[in-house]
N, C-alpha and C positions, 0 to 999 in steps of 0.2 A: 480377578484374573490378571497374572502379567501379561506384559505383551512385548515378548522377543524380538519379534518380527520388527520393532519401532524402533529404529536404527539411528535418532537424527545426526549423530556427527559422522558416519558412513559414507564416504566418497561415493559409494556405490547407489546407495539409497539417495544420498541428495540426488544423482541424476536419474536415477526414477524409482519413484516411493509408491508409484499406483500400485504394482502387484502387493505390495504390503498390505497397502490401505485395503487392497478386495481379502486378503484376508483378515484384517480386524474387523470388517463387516460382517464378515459369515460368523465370527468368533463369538458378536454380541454388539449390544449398544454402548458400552461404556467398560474401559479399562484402566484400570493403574499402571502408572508407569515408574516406579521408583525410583529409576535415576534422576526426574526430574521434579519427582512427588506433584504431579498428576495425573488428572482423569480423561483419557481422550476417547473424544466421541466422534466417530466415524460417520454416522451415517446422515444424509440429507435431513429427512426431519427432523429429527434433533438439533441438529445444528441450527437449522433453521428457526427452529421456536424457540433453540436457547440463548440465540441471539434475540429476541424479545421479550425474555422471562424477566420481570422485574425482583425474583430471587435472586438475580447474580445481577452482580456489578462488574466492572472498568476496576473500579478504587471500593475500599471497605472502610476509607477513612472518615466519610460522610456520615459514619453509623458508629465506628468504632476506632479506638486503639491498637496501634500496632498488637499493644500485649493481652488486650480484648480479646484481640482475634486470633491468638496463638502463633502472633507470626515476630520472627527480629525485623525492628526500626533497620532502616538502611544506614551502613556505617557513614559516619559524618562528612568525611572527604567525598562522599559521593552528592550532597545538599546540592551543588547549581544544577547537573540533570534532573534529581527529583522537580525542584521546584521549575524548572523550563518545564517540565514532561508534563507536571501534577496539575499546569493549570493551563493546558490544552483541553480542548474537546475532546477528545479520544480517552483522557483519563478520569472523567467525570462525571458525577450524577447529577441527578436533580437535589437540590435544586438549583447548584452554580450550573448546570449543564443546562437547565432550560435558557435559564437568563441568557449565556454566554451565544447561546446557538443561535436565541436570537436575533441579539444583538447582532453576528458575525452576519445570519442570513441578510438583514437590512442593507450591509455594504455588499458580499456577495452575494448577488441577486441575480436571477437568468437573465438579465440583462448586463449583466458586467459583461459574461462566461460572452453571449451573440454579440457584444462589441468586439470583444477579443478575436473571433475569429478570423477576421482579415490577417491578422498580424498572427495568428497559429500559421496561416497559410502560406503564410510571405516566408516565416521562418522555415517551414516544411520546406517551402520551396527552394531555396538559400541554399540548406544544409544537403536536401538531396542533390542538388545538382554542383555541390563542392566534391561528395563523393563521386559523381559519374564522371567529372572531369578527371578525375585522379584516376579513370578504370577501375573503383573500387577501394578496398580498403577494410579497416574494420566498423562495421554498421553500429557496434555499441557504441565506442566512444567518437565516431563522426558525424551520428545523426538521434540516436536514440537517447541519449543520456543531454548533448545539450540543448534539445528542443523543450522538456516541460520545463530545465531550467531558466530557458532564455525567456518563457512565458510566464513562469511565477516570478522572475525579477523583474521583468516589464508590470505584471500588476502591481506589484510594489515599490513600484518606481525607483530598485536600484540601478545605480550608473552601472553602464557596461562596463567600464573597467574594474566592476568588486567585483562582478559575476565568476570571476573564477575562484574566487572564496567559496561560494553555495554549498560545491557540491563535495567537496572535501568535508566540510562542517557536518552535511547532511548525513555521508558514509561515516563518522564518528558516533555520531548522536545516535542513528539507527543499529549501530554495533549492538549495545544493549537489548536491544529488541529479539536478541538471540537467546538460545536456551543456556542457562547458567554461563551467562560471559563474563571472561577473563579479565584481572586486575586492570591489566595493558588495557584491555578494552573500554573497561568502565574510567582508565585515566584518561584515555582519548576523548571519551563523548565528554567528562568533565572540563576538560581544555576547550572542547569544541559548543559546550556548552555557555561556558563563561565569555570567550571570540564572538561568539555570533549573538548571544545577548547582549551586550557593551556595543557591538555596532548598530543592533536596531534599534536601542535605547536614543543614539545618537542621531538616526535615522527619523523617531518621533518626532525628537525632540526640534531637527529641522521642518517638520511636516506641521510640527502645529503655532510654527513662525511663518511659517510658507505653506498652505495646504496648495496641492494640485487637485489634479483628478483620479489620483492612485488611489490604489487598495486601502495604505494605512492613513491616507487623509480620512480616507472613508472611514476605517476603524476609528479613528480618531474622534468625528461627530456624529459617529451613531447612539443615538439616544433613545431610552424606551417608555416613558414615565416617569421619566426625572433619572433610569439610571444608563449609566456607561459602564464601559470597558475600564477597567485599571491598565497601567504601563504593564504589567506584569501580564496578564491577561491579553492584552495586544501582543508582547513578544513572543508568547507561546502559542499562541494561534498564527501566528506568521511563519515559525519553523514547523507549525504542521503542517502546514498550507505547503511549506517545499518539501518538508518530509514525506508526507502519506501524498503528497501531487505529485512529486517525482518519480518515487521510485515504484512505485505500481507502474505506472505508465513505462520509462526506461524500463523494466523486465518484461512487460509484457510486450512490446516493442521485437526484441531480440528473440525471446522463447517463443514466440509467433511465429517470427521468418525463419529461427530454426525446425518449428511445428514444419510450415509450410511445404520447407524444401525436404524433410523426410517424408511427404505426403505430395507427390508430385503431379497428381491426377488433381487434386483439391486447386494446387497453385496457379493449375493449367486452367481451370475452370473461374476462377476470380481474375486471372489475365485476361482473358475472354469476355467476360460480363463483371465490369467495376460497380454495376448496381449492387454484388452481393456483399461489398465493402463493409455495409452496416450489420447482416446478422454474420459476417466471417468476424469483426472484431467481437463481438457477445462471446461465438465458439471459439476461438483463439484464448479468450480469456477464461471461459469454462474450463479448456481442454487442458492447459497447464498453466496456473493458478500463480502467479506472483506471490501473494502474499498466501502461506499454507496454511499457518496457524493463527488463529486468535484465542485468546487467554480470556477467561474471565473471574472472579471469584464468585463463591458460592457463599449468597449473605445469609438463607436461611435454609434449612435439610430441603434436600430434592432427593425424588426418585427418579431413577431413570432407568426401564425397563427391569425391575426388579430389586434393582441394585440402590441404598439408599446412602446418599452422598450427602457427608457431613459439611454443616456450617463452618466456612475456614477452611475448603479444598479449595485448591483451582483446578476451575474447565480448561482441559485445552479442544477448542473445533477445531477440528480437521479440515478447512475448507477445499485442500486438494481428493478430499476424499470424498466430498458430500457432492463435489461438482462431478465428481465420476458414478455418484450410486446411481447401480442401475433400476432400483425400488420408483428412481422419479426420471431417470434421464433412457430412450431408448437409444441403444446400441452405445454406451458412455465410454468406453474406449475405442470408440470410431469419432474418427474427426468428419465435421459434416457442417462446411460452410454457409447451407442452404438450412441450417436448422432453426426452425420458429418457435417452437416450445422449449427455452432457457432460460429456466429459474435461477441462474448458477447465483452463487453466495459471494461473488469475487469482491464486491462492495460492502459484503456485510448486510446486515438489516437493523430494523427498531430505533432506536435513537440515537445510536452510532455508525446508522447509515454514513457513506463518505458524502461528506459537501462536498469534494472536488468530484464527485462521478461523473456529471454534465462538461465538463471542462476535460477529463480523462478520455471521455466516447469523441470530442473535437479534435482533442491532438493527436490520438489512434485512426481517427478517420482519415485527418492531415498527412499524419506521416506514413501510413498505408498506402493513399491513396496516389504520394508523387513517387514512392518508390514503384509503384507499379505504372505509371505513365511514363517516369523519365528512366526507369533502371527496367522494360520489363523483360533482360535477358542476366537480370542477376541472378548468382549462382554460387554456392557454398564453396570457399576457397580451402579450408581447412577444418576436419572436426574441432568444434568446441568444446572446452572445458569449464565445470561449473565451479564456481564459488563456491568456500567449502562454509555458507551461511547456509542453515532448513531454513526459517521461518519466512525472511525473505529470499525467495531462492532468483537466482538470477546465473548465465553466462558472464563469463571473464571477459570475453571478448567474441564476435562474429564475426568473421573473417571471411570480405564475398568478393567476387570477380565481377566485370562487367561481359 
């Protein structure tokens, strides 16, 4: 079955895609989409268990050939993205994905994420009360965007004055991450890919002359039975770490407070009682989904509700639609800061669950929590406009008064 209704480069649809989404769930479990020659699956349990089926992979290169697998090799000017991307976590299996995960968890450990706290807080605190002095401003770019950055360079111990490199490198790299993106696009993440490898290279290479107490000292002498990380392997795991750390956290941040202030009973009620801080970010993050889609490949035939899905397709999960089905969530187009029972998928599941989750739920707590103590008569100064990216969908800017 097509599906019409699946709009992604739609100005319209990027700023709300649910009514769609309630209709590819009544339509069925699984659709073709031919502009992008995939399968989207709509609904909560599916997604959910398909995120754990060890049928579908991240990468199909652990098993097979490009031409194995009926798919074209990526053209060659595009090699420094694949190889930064290909030997990330997020792109891999078992068995480089066991060892790597490993290894990574050893230096990031719940113990890193509760030392960092203090210093989420310090920053939280900084940034919110730069804007209140100013009466305001725009919330993306003066609180939301350089708080996970200022906290993933502080674990990585780069100097404050690169930190304005991050997050330019990071909006290149993650351009790809979008649905069949553009030459321009794919030149960007390569420039930005080649930039920010070459300086963490150089970054090691100072770190295991000089180890501190950073993250990458820490990648650096993590050892598991004799084995480690490669340089390669460290680099890539550092730009996920600001990749997949950032920009979750930045979009949920912004699409939150814009959630909030079109829900103005809800806002009144979390101004009131800041205990509700912890299940308002869970539903904040259910209710409009930073990250909508994840992709998987299909390593061997699946069925899925009748429909039998060949080896060599890609899944795309819907996860702005699985966080809305109402098969598992009651009343899922009501925002409801008090809500205890959320499975939502925002992190993913299975062995690609997010490491940075624990460290996401502290700077959302963070940065929630001083805008609603030092700002709590802030107020929407202009409708926003979204980015015209689906998959990670984000505001251009929030524009709020004091």
């Amino acid at each position: 079955m097509d599906a019409p209704v699946f709009a992604p480069w739609s100005p319209d649809f990027t700023a709300d895609p649910y009514p769609a989404y309630a209709e590819l769930r009544d339509r069925g479990r699984v659709h073709w989409f031919e502009p992008t020659r995939q399968w989207l699956v709509p609904h909560h349990a599916d997604v959910s268990a398909l995120l754990r089926d060890r049928r579908l992979g991240r990468t199909y290169l652990h098993r097979f050939t490009h031409e194995e697998f009926g798919r074209t090799p990526p053209p060659p000017e595009h090699e420094p993205f694949h190889t930064l991307n290909d030997n990330g976590l997020l792109d891999l299996e078992a068995p480089d994905h066991t060892r790597i995960r490993r290894l990574v968890t050893k230096a990031f450990t719940p113990r890193t994420v509760q030392a960092l706290e203090p210093t989420v807080r310090r920053l939280a605190a900084e940034l919110v009360g730069g804007l209140v002095k100013n009466g305001g401003g725009d919330l993306l770019a003066d609180v939301a965007e350089p708080l996970p950055v200022a906290v993933i360079a502080e674990m990585l111990g780069i100097p404050e004055s690169d930190r304005g490199l991050l997050r330019p490198w990071s909006a290149a790299i993650c351009g790809m991450f979008e649905l069949n993106p553009s030459e321009e696009t794919a030149a960007r993440a390569v420039r930005a890919s080649l930039e920010f490898s070459a300086y963490l290279r150089e970054l090691i290479t100072e770190r295991r002359a000089e180890p501190g107490s950073d993250l990458v000292s820490a990648l650096i002498s993590a050892h598991d039975e004799g084995e480690t990380l490669s340089e390669q392997e460290m680099v890539s795991t550092c730009v996920l770490l600001l990749n997949a750390g950032h920009e979750a956290t930045v979009n949920t941040t912004a699409n939150g407070w814009w959630t909030l202030f079109r829900h103005p009973g809800e806002l009144a009620g979390l101004r009131a009682d800041h205990s509700l801080l912890s299940t308002a970010v869970e539903e904040l993050m259910r209710y409009d989904t930073p990250l909508q889609m994840f992709e998987r490949w299909v390593l061997d035939d699946i069925e899925i509700g009748g429909t039998v899905v060949p080896r060599g397709s890609e899944l795309a999960l819907l996860f702005g639609s699985a966080n809305r089905d109402p098969a598992r969530f009651e009343r899922p187009a009501e925002l409801d800061l008090r809500r205890a029972d959320n499975p939502h998928v925002t992190f993913g599941a299975g062995i690609h669950y997010c490491l940075g989750a624990p460290l996401a739920r502290v700077e959302l707590a963070a940065s929630f929590g001083e805008l609603l103590r030092q700002a709590p008569t802030m107020r929407l100064a202009a409708e926003p406009e979204w980015k015209p990216g689906y998959v990670i969908r984000g505001l251009r800017e929030l524009r709020v008064e004091l």
